[in-house]
N, C-alpha and C positions, 0 to 999 in steps of 0.2 A: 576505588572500587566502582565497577558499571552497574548505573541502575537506572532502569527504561521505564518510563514512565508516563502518565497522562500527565501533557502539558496544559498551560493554563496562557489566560491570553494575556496575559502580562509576562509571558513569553515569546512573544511576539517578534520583537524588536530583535531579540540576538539571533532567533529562530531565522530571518529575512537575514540577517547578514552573513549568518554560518552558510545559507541557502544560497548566495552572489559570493559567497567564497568558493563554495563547492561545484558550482557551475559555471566556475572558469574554466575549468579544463574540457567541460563539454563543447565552451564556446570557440577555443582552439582548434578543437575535432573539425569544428563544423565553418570555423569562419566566419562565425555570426554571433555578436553579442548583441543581441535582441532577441534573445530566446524567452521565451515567457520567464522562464524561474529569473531571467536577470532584471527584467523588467516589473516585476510585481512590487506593487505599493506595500506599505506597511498598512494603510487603511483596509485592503484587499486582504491581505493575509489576516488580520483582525475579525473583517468578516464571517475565515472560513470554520473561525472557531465554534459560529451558531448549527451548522451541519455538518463537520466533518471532527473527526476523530484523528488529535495531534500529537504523536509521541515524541519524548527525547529522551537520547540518550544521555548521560549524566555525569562524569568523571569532577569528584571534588567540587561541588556544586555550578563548574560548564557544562553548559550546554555543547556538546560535541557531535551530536547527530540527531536527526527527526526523522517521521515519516508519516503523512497522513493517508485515510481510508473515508471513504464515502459507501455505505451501504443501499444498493439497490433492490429491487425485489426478487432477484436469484443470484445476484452476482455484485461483489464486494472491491471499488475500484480503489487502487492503492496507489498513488504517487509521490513524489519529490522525496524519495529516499537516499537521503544526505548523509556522511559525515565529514568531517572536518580532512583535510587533504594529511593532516598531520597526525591522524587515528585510524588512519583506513588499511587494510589489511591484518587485523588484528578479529575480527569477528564482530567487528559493530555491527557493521549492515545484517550482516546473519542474524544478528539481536534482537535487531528492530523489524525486520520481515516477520521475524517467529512471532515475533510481541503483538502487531498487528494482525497476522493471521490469525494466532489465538482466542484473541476477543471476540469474533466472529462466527457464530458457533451454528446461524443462520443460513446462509447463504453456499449456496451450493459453487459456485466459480469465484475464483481470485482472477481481477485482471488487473493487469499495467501494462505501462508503454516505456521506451525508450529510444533513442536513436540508432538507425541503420549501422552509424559507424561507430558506436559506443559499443565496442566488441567484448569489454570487460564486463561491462553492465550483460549486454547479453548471456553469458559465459556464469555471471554469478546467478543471476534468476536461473538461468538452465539447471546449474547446479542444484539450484534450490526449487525442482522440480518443476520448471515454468515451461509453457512449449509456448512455440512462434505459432497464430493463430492469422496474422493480416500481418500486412502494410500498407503506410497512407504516407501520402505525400505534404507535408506541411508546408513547406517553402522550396523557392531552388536550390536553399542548399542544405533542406533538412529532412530526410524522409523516416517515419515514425512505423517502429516496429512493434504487432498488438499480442503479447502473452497471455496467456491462460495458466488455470492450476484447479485442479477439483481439490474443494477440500474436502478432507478424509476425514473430519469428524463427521462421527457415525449419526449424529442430530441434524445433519445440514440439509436445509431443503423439505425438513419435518412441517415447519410452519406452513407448507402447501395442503399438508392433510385434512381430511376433516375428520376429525379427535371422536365423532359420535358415531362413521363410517368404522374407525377401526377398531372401537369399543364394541361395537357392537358383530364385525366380523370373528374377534377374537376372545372376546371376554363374555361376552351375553353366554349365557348357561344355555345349552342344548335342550331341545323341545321333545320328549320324547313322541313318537308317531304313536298316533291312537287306532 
């Protein structure tokens, strides 16, 4: 059974390898195996446990997919949404998107990135309400596509108000005129 979860940083280690499994096929795409996700340390990925928010997916106590989120002050950045080449097409990724976006109950925009030629990836965020916002050119042979997504909890972007501005437009008792 699948169950998505907040990882922990002594998941680490399989988290970095599931990650340089899953980003071979991008490196194909692209001709380039020095793409950041192949290239990151296990010190690195350790680090990004103190700010950033690490799920995994779970089958039978493997770790089979992750995805992490960095919350900014309107807009909530989500990357390296992985699963294992041998579980993909089954609704992981869908799993791990929802799971991540759920948490986030603040932040008024979802963004992430992808590659130009990562037509599947683009295709699945689309699916999963994403629109193409930029592009950026990262190397010669890698140009980076920037999505967006409003999120549609009805709280999001609340944290911008001031709580005594709309108590006081809404809730303060009417004055009768004298």
């Amino acid at each position: 059974m699948l169950s998505v979860v907040k990882s922990k940083r002594k998941d680490a280690d399989e988290i970095l390898t599931l990650q340089k499994i899953s980003y071979q096929s991008e490196a194909v795409i692209y001709n380039d195996w020095q793409l950041p996700a192949l290239t990151q340390s296990l010190e690195s990925l350790r680090n990004e446990f103190s700010n950033t928010i690490i799920l995994k997916a779970v089958i039978n106590t493997k770790i089979i997919g992750s995805v992490r989120a960095v919350a900014g002050n309107d807009c909530y950045k989500i990357g390296r949404l992985i699963v294992h080449p041998d579980y993909q097409k089954q609704g992981i990724g869908t799993a791990l998107l929802e799971k991540i976006e759920s948490i986030n109950t603040s932040s008024k925009v979802f963004q992430l990135f992808t590659g130009s030629k990562s037509l599947s990836n683009i295709r699945f965020y689309e699916k999963s309400g994403y629109k193409i916002v930029e592009t950026k050119t990262l190397s010669d042979k890698v140009e980076l596509v920037f999505m967006e997504k409003y999120n549609s909890n009805p709280l999001a972007g609340w944290h911008d108000l001031d709580a005594g501005a709309v108590y006081r437009q809404f809730f303060h008792p009417f004055k009768a005129n004298s």
